[in-house]
N, C-alpha and C positions, 0 to 999 in steps of 0.2 A: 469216720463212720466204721462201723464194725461191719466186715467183708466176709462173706463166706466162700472158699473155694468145692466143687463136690467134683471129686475125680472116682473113677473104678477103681483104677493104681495109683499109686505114688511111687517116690523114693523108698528105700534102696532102687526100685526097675527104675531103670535109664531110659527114656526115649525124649523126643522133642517134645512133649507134652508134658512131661514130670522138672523136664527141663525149665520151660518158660514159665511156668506154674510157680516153680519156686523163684526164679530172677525176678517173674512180676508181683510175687510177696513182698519180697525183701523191698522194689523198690516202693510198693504203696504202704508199708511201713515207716520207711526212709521218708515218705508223706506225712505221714502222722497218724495214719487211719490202722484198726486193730484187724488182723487177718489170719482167719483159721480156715484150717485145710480140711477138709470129710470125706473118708476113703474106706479101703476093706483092705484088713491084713494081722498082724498080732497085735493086739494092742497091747501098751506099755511107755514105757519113757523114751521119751524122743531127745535124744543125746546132742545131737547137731542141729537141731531147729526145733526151737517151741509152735506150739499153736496149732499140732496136727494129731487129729483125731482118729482113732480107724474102730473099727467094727471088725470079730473076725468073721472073715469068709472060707469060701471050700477052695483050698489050693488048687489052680490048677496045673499038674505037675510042677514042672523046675520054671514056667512061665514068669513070673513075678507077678501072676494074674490071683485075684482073689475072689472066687463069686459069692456076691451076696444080694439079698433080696429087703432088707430091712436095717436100720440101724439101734441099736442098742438104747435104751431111754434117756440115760442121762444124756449120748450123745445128739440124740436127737431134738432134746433140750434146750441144748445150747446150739445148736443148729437155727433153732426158732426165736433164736433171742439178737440173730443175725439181722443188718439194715437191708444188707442185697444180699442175694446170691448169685453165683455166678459156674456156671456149673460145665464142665469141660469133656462130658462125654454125653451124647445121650438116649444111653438104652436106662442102665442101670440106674445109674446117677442121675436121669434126666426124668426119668419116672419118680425118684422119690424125690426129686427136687419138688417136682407137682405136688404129691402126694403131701408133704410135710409145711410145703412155704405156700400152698397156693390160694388154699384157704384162709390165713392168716394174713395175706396181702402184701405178702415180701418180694418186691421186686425181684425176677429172674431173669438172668441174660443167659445165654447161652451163645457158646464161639465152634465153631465145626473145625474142628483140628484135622480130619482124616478124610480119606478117600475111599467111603464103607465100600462104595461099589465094585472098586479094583481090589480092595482088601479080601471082600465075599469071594470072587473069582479065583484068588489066588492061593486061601487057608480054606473056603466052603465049595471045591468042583464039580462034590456032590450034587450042588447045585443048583439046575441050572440058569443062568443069566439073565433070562427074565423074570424067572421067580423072583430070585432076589431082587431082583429092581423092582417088583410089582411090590415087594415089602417095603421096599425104601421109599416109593412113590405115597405108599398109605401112612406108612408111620412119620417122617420126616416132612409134611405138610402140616399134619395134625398136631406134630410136637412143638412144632415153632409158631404154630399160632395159640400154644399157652403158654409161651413165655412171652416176658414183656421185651425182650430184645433179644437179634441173631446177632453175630459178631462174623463173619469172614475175615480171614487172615489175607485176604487178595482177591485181587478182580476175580481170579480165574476159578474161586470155587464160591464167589455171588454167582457165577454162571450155571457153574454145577448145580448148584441147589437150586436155582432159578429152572432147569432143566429137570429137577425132580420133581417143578409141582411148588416149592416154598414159596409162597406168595406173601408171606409175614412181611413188617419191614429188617430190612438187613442191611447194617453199617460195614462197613471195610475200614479194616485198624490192622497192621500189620502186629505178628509176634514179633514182639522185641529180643536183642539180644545185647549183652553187657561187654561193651567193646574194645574197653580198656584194657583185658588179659592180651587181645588178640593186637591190638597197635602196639602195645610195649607188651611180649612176650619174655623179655628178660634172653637171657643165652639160651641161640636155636639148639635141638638136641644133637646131638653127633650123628651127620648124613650116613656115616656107617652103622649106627646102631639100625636106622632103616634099610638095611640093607644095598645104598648106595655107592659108586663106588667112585674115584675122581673121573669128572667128567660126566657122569650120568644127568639125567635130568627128571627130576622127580617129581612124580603125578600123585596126588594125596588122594583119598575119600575115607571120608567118618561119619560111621552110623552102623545101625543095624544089616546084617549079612543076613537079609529075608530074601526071600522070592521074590517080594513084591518093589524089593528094590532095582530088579532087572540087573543085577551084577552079570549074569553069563554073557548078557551083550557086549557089557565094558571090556569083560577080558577079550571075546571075537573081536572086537573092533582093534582094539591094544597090538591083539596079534599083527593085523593088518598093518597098525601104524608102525611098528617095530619095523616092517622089511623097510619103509624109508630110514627112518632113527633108530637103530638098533641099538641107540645109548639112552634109549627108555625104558622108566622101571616107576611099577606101579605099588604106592604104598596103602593097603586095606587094612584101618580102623577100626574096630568095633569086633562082636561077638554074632551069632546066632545061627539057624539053624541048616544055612545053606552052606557056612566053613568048609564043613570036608565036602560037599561037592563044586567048590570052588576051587580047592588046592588040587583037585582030580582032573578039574576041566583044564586048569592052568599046565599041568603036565601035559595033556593029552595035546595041548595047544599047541607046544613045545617052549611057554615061554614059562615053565616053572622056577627059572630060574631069575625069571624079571621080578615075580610078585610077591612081595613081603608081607605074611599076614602079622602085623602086630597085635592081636586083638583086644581085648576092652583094656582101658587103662583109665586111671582118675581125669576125672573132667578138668581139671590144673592143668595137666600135664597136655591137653589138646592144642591150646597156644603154640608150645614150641615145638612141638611135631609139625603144626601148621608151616611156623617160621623155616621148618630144614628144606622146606618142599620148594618146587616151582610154580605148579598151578593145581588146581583144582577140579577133579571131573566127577560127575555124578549122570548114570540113565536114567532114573528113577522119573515115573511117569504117574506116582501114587502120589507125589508130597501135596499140601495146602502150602505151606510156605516153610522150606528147607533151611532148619537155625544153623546147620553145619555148613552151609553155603555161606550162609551170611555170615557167620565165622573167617571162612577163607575169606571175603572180601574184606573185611576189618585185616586182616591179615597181610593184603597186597598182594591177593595171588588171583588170576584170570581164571575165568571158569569158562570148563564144555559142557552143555547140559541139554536134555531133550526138551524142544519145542513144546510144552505142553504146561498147564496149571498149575502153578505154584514157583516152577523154575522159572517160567517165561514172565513173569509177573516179577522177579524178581532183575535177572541179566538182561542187559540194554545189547542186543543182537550185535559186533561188530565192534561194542564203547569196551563195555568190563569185560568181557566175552563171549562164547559163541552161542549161538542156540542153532540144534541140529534139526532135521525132523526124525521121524524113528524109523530111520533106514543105515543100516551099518554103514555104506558106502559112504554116503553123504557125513556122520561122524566122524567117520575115523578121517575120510578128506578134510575138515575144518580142526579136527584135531590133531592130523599133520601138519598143517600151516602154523599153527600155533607151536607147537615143539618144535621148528623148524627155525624161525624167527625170534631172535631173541630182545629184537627193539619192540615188536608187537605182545611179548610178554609182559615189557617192561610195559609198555604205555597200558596197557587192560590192566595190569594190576594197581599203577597208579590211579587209573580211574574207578576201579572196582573199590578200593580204598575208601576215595573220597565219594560212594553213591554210600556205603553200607551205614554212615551215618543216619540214614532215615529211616534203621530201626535202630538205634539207640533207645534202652529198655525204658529209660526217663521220661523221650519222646512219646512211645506209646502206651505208657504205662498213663500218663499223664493224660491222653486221650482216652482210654478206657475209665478212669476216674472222670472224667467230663462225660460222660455218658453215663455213669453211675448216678452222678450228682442231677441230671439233667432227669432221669426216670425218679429218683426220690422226691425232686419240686414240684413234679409232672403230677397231672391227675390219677391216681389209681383206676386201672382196668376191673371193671367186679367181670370176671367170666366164667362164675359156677353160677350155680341156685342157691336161693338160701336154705334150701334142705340139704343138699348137698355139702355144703358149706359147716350145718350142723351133726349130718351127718361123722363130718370126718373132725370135728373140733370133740363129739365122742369118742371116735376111736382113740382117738391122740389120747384121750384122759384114761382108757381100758386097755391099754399097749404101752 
């Protein structure tokens, strides 16, 4: 089947969503089905992966954000010569997914990747909290009942959306992740290049250095676990915009000398960073379903992570590791148990290991193709008018 992906961003920007976009390409390729990608940015030849389209947009600054409001014709073209689509964001992307496939009867799915309402909070304080909810309440009902499928990455954000109002039907398929780099990582990297020293015991996170990852918790809490283990050292992954107020609180902390910022590095090289470390912690109380976790667990490394949607959906409380509630005390307590104990290391990673298997990108890439295949047999939904309908099969031929 010929697949259509419609994201806001792609690659080069990094995040879990450019991420599992391109691993679940590659593997419904590896299927046999044809998959292009529709996004906003320069357009041109795409050197390292065929079959991705872009429209350009209005940069926003050094973001790797592109805004656009329309797609270009030929691209949009071939957009419409697409079986499904399937579309990964949905302001931008999710309006024109409507706008271009809805009328012409092309199946839409749609997968909620983000946590708009902690995000709004966190980059919109202008504001305030219920506004924005009162928008997510209107728009996020209404958008999911014109596509023909929701997708959730986890129980815990079928709840979330179930709590805004979505009353569409909505399937749970977790995001896959390719696990092979992370069980055979090849030679781990030199625990000194992370800053470790013999004898240390080394705590990983990789991802984005936002706010809305709640990093300043990690390092307060870290501090705390340090007076027990003061042979704990924290290694920070990734790039963004809270860095220099991270190296500042870390100072101020007194542990600037625990915390190693390595920051962005090739997504190759994730693996054996993983492999040099001991366990894995993340606070983050925004994820749907965190692919750098499920990394460390392919990995064999135990996680601490916050009670809440997306982690707790993922860590079995006690089995592969801990889950806290969002109280420093109570963290950094189960996160000194853990650095303290080095059989309880061992046995959570062995198990974390052997759980990360059930997102293998084949497994659920293989369930999102069955759900594809299962809306293309399925009756087609008419949910415009036929004025409507001619209306916009006009425009398409005047645009």
């Amino acid at each position: 089947m010929r697949i259509g992906m419609m994201l806001d961003m792609y690659k080069p920007h990094i995040s879990g969503v450019t991420n599992y976009v391109s691993l679940n390409k590659r593997a419904l390729e590896a299927a046999g089905h044809e998959v292009s990608v529709f996004t906003f940015g320069v357009p041109g030849p795409e050197p390292d992966e065929p079959g991705v389209y872009r429209t350009t947009g209005i940069p926003l600054a050094e973001s790797g954000y592109y805004l656009g409001f329309r797609y270009r014709r030929a691209m949009r073209l071939h957009l419409q010569q697409m079986d499904i689509v399937h579309v990964h964001h949905p302001f931008l992307s999710g309006g024109l997914a409507l706008r271009y496939c809805r009328h012409r009867r092309i199946p839409i799915v749609f997968t909620n990747h983000t946590r708009y309402d902690l995000y709004a909070r966190v980059y919109l304080p202008m504001i305030p909290d219920p506004l924005s909810r009162t928008f997510l309440q209107s728009y996020m009902p209404s958008f999911c009942r014109e596509v023909d499928l929701v997708i959730a990455p986890s129980r815990g954000v079928f709840g979330v959306l179930r709590d805004l109002g979505v009353d569409a039907p909505i399937e749970v398929v977790p995001n896959g992740v390719d696990l092979a780099p992370f069980r055979e990582p090849g030679e781990p990297l030199s625990r000194a290049e992370l800053g470790l020293r013999p004898g240390d015991l080394g705590l990983i996170y990789v991802g984005r250095l936002g706010a809305e990852k709640n990093l300043t918790f990690l390092l307060r809490t870290l501090a705390g676990v340090r007076a027990a283990a003061p042979n704990v050292r924290l290694v920070l992954v990734g790039r963004g915009p809270e860095t220099d107020n991270l190296r500042g609180l870390a100072q101020g902390l007194g542990i600037g000398e625990s915390v190693h910022f390595v920051g962005a590095v090739p997504y190759r090289e994730v693996p054996r960073l993983m492999a040099a470390c001991d366990a894995f912690v993340t606070a983050s109380v925004s994820e749907v379903h965190p692919l750098s976790l499920i990394e460390a667990m392919a990995s064999g490394l135990p996680v601490v992570g916050i009670d809440a949607p997306g982690v707790a959906d993922t860590i079995s409380d006690g089995v592969d590791g801990f889950l806290a509630p969002y109280d420093a005390a109570a963290f950094s307590a189960k996160l000194t148990r853990l650095v303290m104990d080095d059989e309880l290391r061992r046995r959570m990673g062995a198990a974390a290991r052997a759980k990360s298997q059930d997102f293998d990108i084949r497994r659920t890439s293989a369930q999102v193709e069955a759900h594809y295949q299962a809306l293309l047999e399925g009756p087609r939904v008419e949910r415009r008018t036929r004025w409507d309908t001619s209306w916009r099969l006009l425009l398409d031929r005047l645009t």
